[in-house]
Structure formats: C-alpha cells, structure tokens
C-alpha positions as CSV (number, residue, x, y, z in Angstrom):
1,X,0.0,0.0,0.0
2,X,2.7,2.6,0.2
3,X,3.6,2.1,-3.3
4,X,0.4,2.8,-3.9
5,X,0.3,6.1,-1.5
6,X,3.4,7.4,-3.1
7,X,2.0,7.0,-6.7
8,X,-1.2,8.7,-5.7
9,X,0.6,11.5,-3.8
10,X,3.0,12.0,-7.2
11,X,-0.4,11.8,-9.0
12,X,-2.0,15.0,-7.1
13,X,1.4,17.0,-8.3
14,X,1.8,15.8,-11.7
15,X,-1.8,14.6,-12.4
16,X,-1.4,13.9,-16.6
17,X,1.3,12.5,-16.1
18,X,0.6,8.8,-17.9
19,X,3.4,7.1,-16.7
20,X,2.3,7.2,-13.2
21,X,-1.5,6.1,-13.8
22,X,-0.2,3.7,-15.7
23,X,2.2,2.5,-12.6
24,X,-0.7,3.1,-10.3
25,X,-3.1,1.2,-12.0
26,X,-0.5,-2.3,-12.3
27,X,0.0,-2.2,-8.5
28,X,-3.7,-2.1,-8.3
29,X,-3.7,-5.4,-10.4
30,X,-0.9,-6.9,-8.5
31,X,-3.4,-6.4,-5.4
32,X,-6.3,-7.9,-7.3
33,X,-8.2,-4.6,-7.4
34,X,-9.4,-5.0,-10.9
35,X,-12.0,-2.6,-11.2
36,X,-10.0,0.4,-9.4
37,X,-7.2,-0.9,-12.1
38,X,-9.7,-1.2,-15.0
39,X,-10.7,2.4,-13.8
40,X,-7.3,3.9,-14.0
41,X,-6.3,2.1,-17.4
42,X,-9.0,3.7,-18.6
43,X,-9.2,7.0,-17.6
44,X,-5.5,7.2,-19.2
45,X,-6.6,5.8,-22.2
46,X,-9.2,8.2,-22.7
47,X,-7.2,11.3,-21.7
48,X,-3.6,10.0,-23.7
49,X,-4.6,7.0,-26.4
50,X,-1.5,7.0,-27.9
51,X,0.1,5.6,-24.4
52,X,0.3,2.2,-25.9
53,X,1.5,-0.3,-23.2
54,X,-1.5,0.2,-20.9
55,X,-3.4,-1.4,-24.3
56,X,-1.7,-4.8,-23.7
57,X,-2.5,-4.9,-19.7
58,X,-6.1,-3.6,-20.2
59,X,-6.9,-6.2,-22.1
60,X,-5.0,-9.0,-20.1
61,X,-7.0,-7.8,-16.9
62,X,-10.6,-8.2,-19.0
63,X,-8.9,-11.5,-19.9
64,X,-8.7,-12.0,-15.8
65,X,-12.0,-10.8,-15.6
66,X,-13.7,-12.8,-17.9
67,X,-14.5,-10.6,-20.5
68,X,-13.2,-12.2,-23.4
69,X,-15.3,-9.1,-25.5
70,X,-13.7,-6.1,-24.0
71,X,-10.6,-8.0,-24.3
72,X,-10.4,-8.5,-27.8
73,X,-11.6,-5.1,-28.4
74,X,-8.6,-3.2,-26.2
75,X,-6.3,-5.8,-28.1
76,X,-7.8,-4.2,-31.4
77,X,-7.3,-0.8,-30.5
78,X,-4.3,-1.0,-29.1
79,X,-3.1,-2.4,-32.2
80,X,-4.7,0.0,-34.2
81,X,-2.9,2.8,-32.1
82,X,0.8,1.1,-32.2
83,X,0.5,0.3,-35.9
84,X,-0.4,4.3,-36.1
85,X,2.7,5.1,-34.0
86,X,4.9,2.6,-35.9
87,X,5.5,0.5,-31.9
88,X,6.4,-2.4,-34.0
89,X,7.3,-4.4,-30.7
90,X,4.1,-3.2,-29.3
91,X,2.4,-4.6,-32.2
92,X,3.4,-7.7,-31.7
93,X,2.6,-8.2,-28.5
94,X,-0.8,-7.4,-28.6
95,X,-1.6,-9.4,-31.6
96,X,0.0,-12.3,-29.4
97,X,-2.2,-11.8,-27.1
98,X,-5.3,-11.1,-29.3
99,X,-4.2,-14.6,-30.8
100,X,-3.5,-16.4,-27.5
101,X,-7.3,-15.5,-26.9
102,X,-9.3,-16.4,-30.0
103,X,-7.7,-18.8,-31.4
C-alpha cells in the first residue's frame, strides 16, 4: 500500500502525467483490485490514447475478468494505435495476445 500512496501522492502533483496512472493502475492489479485498475487504465486511455502499453494490460486484466469481448476489443485498439505510432514491438505483443485468446 505505500507504493500505492506514493504514486497517488505523485499523481496529485503531476496529475497527466501517464506514466504514473499507468504504474498506479499495475499495483492495483498486483493487489487484485481490478475494477479500481480497470478504472485507471481507462481514464489514461481516454485522456492519452496514444500511451500504448497500458493497451496490452487492459486487455490482459478483461482476460482476468472474464470478459473475453472487452478484451479483444482493447487488443484491437491497441493495435490500431501502435500500428499508427509505428511500436512495432508493441504490435506484436498485442496481436500475441489477441491470438492467445481467439484462437
């Protein structure tokens, strides 16, 4: 929970800062606070869609949630979005995972 507390507090200074929702919202899914998590990736998303990464570990916590749909459709965006930004890497990693799940 301190983690957490710092984040926040560094959140309340800097609070469009991506980099630290992002952080925020993966110790949130270490804790298995999925919603608060799901909340935070996508708040981010909406305010900076071109922060790619947090594409990938939306999806994999609707994956956790058993939302196979909302999955997929994060995957699909994300992609869209790397593909866009040229994240190669990025790419690839979420059409791993978009295959892991349909296929």
């Amino acid at each position: 929970m301190e983690r957490i507390e710092q984040l926040r507090k560094f959140l309340q200074e800097s609070p469009n800062d991506s980099f630290l929702k992002h952080a925020l919202a993966l110790e949130h899914v270490k804790l298995g606070d999925d919603e608060t998590a799901r909340q935070l990736f996508e708040e981010l998303l909406a305010a900076n869609p071109g922060y790619v990464g947090s594409y990938y570990h939306l999806g994999k916590l609707f994956e956790r949630m058993d939302d196979s749909e909302a999955a997929v459709a994060w995957y699909e965006k994300g992609m869209q979005v790397a593909k866009e930004k040229g994240e190669q890497h990025a790419y690839g990693e979420l059409r791993g995972a978009l295959e892991e799940l349909t296929f």
